[in-house]
Structures are given as structure tokens and as C-alpha cells.
C-alpha positions in Angstrom: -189.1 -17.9 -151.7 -185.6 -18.2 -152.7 -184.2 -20.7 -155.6 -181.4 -22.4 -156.2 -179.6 -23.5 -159.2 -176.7 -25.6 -159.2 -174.7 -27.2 -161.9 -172.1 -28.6 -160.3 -170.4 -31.0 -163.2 -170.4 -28.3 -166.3 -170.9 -24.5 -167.4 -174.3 -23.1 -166.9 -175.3 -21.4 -170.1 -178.1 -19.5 -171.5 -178.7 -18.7 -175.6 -181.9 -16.6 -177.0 -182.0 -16.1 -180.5 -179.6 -13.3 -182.0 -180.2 -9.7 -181.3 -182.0 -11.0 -178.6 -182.3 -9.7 -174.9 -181.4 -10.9 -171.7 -183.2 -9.2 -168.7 -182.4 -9.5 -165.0 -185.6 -7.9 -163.5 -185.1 -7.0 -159.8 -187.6 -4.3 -160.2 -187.6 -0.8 -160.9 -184.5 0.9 -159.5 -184.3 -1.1 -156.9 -183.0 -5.2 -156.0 -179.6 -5.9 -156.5 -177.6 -8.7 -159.0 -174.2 -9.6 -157.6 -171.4 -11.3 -159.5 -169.2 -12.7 -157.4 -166.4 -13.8 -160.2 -165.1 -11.7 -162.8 -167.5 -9.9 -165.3 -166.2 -10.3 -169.1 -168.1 -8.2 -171.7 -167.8 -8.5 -175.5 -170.0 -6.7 -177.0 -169.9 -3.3 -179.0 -171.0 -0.9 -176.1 -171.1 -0.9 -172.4 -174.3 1.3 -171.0 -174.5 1.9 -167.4 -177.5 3.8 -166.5 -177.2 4.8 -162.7 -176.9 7.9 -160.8 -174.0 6.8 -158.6 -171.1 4.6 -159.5 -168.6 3.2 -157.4 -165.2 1.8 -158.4 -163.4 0.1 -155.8 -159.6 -0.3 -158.4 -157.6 2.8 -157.9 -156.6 2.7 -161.6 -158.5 1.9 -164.4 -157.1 0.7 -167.7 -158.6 1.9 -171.0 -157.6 0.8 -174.5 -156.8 -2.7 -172.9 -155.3 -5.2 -175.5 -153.3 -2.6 -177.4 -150.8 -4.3 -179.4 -149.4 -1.7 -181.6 -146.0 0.7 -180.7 -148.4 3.4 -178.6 -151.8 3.8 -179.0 -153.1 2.2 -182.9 -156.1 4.7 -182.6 -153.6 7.8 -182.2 -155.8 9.0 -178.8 -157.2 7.6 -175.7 -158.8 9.1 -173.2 -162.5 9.9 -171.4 -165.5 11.9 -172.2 -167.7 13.9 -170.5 -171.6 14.2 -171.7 -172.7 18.3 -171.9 -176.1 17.4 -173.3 -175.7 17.2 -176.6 -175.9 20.9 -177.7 -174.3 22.3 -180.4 -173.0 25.0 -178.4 -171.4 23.2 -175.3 -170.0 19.9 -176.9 -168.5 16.8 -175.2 -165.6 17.8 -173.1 -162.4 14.8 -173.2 -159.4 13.9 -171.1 -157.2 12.8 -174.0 -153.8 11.1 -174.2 -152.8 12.3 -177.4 -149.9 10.3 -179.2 -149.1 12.7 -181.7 -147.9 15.5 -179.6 -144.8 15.6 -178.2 -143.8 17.2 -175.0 -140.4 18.5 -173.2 -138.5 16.4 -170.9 -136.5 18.1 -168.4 -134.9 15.7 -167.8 -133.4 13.8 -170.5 -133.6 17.3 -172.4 -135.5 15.6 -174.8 -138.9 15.1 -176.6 -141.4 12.6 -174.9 -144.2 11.0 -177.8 -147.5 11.8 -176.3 -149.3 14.9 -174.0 -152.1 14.8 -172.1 -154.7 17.1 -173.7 -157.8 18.8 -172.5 -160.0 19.6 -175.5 -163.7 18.8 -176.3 -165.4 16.9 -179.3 -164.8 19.6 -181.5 -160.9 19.6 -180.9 -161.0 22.8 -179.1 -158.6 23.4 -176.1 -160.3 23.6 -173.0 -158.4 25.1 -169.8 -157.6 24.3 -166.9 -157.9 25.6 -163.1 -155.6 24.6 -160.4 -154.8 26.2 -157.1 -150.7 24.9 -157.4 -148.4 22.6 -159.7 -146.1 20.5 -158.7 -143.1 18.7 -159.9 -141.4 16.0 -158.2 -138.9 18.1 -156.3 -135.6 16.7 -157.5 -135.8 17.9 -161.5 -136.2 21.4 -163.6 -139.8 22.2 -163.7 -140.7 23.0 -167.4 -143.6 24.2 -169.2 -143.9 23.2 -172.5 -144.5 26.4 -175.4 -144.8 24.7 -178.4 -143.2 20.8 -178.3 -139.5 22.0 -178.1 -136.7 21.9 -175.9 -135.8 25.8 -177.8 -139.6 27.3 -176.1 -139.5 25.8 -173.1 -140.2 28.1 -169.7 -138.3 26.5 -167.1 -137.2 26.7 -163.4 -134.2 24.5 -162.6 -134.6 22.6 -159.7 -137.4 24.2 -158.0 -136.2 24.7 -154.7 -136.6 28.1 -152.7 -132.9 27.9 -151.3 -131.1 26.3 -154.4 -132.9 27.9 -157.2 -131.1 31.1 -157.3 -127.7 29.2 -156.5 -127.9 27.2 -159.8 -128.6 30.6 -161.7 -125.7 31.9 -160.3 -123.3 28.9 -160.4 -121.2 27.9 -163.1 -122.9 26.2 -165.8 -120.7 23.7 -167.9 -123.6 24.3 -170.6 -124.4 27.8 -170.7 -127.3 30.0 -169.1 -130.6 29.5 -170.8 -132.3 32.5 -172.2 -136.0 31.0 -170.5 -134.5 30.5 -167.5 -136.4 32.4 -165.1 -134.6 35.1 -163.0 -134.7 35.7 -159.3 -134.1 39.1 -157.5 -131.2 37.6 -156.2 -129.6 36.7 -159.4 -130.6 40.5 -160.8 -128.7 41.7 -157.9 -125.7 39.3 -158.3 -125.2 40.1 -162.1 -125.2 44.2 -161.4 -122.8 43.8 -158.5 -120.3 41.8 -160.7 -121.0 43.8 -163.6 -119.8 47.1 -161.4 -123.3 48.0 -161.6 -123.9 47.5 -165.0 -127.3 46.3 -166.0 -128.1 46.1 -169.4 -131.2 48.0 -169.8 -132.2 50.8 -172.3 -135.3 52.0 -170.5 -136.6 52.1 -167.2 -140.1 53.8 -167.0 -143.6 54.8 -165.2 -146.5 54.3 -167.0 -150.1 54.6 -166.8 -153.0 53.5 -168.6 -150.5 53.5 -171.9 -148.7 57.2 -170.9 -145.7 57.7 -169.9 -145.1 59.9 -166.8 -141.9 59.3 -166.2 -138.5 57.5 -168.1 -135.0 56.9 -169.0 -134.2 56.1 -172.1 -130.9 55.1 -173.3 -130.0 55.7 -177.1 -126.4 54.9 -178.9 -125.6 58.7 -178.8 -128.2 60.0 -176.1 -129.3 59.5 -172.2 -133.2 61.1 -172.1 -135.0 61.9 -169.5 -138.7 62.6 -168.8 -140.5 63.6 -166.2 -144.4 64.1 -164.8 -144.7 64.9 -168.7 -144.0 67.8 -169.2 -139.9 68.4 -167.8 -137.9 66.5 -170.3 -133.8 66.5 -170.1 -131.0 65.0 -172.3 -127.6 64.3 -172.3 -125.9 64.4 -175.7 -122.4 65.2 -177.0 -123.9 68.8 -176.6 -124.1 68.6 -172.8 -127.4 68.8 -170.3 -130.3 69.8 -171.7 -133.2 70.5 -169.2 -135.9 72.1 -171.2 -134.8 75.4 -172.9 -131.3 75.7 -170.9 -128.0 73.6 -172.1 -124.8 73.1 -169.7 -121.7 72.3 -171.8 -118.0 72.5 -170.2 -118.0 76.2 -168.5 -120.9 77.4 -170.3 -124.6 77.5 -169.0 -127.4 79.2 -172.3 -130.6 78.7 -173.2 -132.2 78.6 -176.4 -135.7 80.9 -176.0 -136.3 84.4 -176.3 -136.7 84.6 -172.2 -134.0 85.8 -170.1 -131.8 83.1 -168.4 -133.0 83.7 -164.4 -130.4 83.3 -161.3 -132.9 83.2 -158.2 -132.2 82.2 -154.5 -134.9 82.5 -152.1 -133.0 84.6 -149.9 -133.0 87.2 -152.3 -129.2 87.2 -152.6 -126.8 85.5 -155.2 -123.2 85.1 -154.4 -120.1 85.4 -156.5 -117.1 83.9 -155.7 -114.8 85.1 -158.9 -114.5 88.4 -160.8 -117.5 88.9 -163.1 -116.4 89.8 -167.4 -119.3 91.2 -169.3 -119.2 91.0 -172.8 -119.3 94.6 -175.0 -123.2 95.0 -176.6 -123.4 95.9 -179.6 -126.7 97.9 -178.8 -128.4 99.6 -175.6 -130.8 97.5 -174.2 -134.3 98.4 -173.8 -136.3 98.8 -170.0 -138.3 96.5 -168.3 -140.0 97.7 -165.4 -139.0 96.9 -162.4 -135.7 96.2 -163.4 -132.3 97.8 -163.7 -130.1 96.8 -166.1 -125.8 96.9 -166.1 -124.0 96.8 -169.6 -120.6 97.0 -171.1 -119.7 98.3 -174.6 -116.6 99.6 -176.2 -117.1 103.0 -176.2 -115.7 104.3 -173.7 -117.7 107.4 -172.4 -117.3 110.7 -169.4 -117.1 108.3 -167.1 -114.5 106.3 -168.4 -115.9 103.4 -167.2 -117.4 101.6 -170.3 -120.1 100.6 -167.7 -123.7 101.9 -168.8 -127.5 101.2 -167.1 -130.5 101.8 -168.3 -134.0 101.8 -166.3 -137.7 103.0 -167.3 -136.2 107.0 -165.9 -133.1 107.1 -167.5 -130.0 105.6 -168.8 -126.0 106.4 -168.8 -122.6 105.6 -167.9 -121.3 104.4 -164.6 -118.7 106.7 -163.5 -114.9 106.1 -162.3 -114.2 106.9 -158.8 -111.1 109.6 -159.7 -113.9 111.1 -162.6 -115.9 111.4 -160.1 -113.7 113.7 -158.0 -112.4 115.5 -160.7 -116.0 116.3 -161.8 -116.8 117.2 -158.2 -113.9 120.1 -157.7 -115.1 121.7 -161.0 -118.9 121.4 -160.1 
């Protein structure tokens, strides 16, 4: 049977002694206890112990009353229950008045950052599928509380982006502004294909297969390892062999090798040798055409030498002569 009570000329009031309890016993997890005005509570703590709670205000206020310039306490914020283990403490949602954040756009520092941490002041992170900004200013992220380690995008827009890099900037390009293909390609093309790099390599699992490296002096060049090649004041050097002005040598004890897979080599120009000062030795398989400065019978100063014998090539009018007295 429902009751009534109605006090309809005062305040209804009820006092126990103090420290004393008030109970509204609807039974165990179940009945209901509406208030249909406005619940004020000024006591210590606030316990709700319930498995679901619903909040029907789209924003709740926390640290109500503040009177100071920012929050008195320093921090406001929420936190999360873990259990109570010493190895996974409380995790918080903290506004943190201390630390100071980038403004993109003022360019200026903003008192407070929103800080995820837990009990122990430990930063905790933070997984998102996207970030947004508000589509008119830079998007910044914030390395250390400065406007001189600040990341940034100006205006993040896919069309414009590139456009600002590019434009004319009253107040200078920013070294941590981020670059686009676009603006790569812009600079090299005005540059006259200048970019100003010092290395461009391939790499694996910390080798280097492949690179270009520039020096003050030196342009080296590496390749699968093992070919390397510079260019110095000394000319091309590809391994053992140097190219300099008309002069192609090579620095090992191995022959220098002319090959053509048609088994053929051309020579468009008259050929000099150079006198030896000795006679070279045989290889087999090989024949081998000299000059030295003695001139010989033949009087060609040409010599050969092979594994069967050696001598001097002959002059086409010794020859004759030799033939009508043999």
C-alpha cells in the first residue's frame, strides 16, 4: 500500500545523529528512488555502486566552483579503476595545467595539455584509426612544448597543401614543414636539377648493396658489393682500371683486356707502341707484338715472341732483297 507525505507549508527534513546513516531500502538490487528536483551533495565522496550508469547531459563539468586563474589543484581530470595491482595502476584522463602546448594558430604557447598517463605519472598511449583538425588551420604536433619542435602540415588540405609549400612565404619556409613529392619535384626542376643530397643508397638489413656518395673532392660509387667506382681529380676509377684525359691504365699486375664478343676489335687511328726496354716472356696461347729501339735484319724494330720462337718482323723491300739472295 502506497504512502503519502505531504508538507505543503515548509521544508521536509530529516537529522540522525552525526556519522549517522540514512538508508533508502528498495531491496536488494532491485526498486527504484526517483528525485524529481535537483540532487545537491556535500559530502567528502560520492560512491555509486552499479553496473550500468546512464547520464542523460552531454557534458559533464568537473572541478565545479573553481575560483583560481586555471585549475588551483594544477590537474583535473578522470580515473579509471585497474584493480588495484601494483603492476597495472589507475589509468587518468588528465587536463594538466602545467604543460604547455603549440598553437598553430596564434604561433604561440597555450597553458595546459591534455595528458594520458596513470597513477604513477607514466604516459600511456593512445590508439586511433585518424586525427583530425578543423580543416581551416596548420595541423601541428607538439615535440616538446615549443613553437621551434613542432611537426606541422599547413593547412591540411590535399589540393592546397603542396601550393603553400611552394608559394611565397613572407616568413620563410619552416625546416618541420613536411614535404610533398610535388614540392621535391618543384625545387629540382627550379634548381636545374639540383637536389641537395650527398647519398642516395640500397640497403638491407644494415648492408649496403648499392650507393652514391658525394664527398667535397670525390663522387663514389658502389655496386652489388663488390664493383666500386670513383670519380676524383684523378679521373674514373672502376675497380683496378683509371680513365684520365686520353689515357685508359690499370693499377694490378693483370694485363689490361680489350674484348668484343665478335671476336674482333676495331681501330679507327694509326696505333704507336712504345720501345720495351726488355723482351717479353710467352704465355700460351698468345702471341705477342713489341717495339724496341734496336733496330734489327728486318729493319722493322717490330719483334714477337710466342711459346716456339721469337724475332723481328720483317720490312717488305728486306724481304725481297733477302728473297733474291736466298
Amino acid at each position: 500500500m502506497s504512502k503519502i507525505l505531504k508538507v505543503n507549508q515548509g521544508d521536509y527534513y530529516v537529522q540522525v545523529r552525526s556519522g549517522g546513516n540514512i538508508t533508502l531500502d528498495t531491496g536488494a538490487a532491485t526498486g527504484e528512488v526517483r528525485i524529481t528536483g535537483n540532487l545537491i551533495v556535500s559530502g567528502e565522496y560520492t560512491t555509486l555502486d552499479v553496473a550500468n550508469m546512464q547520464i542523460e547531459d552531454n557534458i559533464i563539468v568537473l572541478n565545479k566552483g573553481e575560483s583560481g586563474f586555471g585549475i588551483t589543484e594544477g590537474v583535473a581530470g578522470i580515473q579509471i579503476s585497474r584493480g588495484g595491482h601494483v603492476a597495472q595502476p589507475d589509468a587518468q584522463l588528465i587536463f594538466d595545467e602545467s604543460i604547455t602546448s603549440y598553437d598553430p594558430v596564434t604561433n604561440s604557447e597555450l597553458a595546459g595539455t591534455w595528458v594520458f598517463r596513470n597513477v604513477n605519472n607514466q604516459l600511456l598511449g593512445l590508439s586511433v584509426r585518424s586525427i583530425i583538425a578543423d580543416g581551416s588551420n596548420d595541423f601541428a604536433i607538439d615535440m616538446k612544448g615549443s613553437s621551434t619542435t613542432v611537426f606541422k602540415l599547413a593547412n591540411v588540405d590535399a589540393t592546397s597543401y603542396a601550393n603553400l609549400l611552394l608559394a611565397a612565404d613572407p616568413s620563410g619556409y619552416h625546416n618541420n614543414d613536411l614535404t610533398t613529392k610535388k614540392y621535391v619535384s618543384s625545387y629540382v626542376a627550379a634548381s636545374n636539377g639540383v637536389a641537395d643530397v650527398d647519398r642516395i643508397r640500397y640497403s638491407s638489413g644494415g648492408t649496403e648493396y648499392s650507393k652514391v656518395q658525394t664527398y667535397s673532392t670525390t663522387i663514389d660509387f658502389l655496386l652489388n658489393s663488390s664493383v666500386s667506382a670513383r670519380i676524383d681529380s684523378a679521373g674514373l676509377h672502376v675497380n683496378n682500371v683509371t680513365i684520365f684525359n686520353d689515357t685508359v691504365s690499370n693499377t694490378s699486375s693483370n694485363p689490361l683486356t680489350f674484348t668484343s664478343n665478335t671476336k674482333s676489335v676495331e681501330i679507327d687511328a694509326t696505333v704507336s707502341l712504345i720501345n720495351q726496354s726488355s723482351t717479353p716472356s710467352s704465355v700460351a696461347g698468345k702471341n705477342k707484338i713489341y717495339s724496341t729501339s734496336t733496330i734489327g735484319a728486318g729493319r722493322t724494330g717490330l719483334y714477337f715472341t710466342n711459346t716456339t720462337t721469337s724475332g723481328e718482323l720483317i720490312a717488305k723491300n728486306r724481304a725481297l732483297l733477302l728473297s733474291m739472295l736466298f
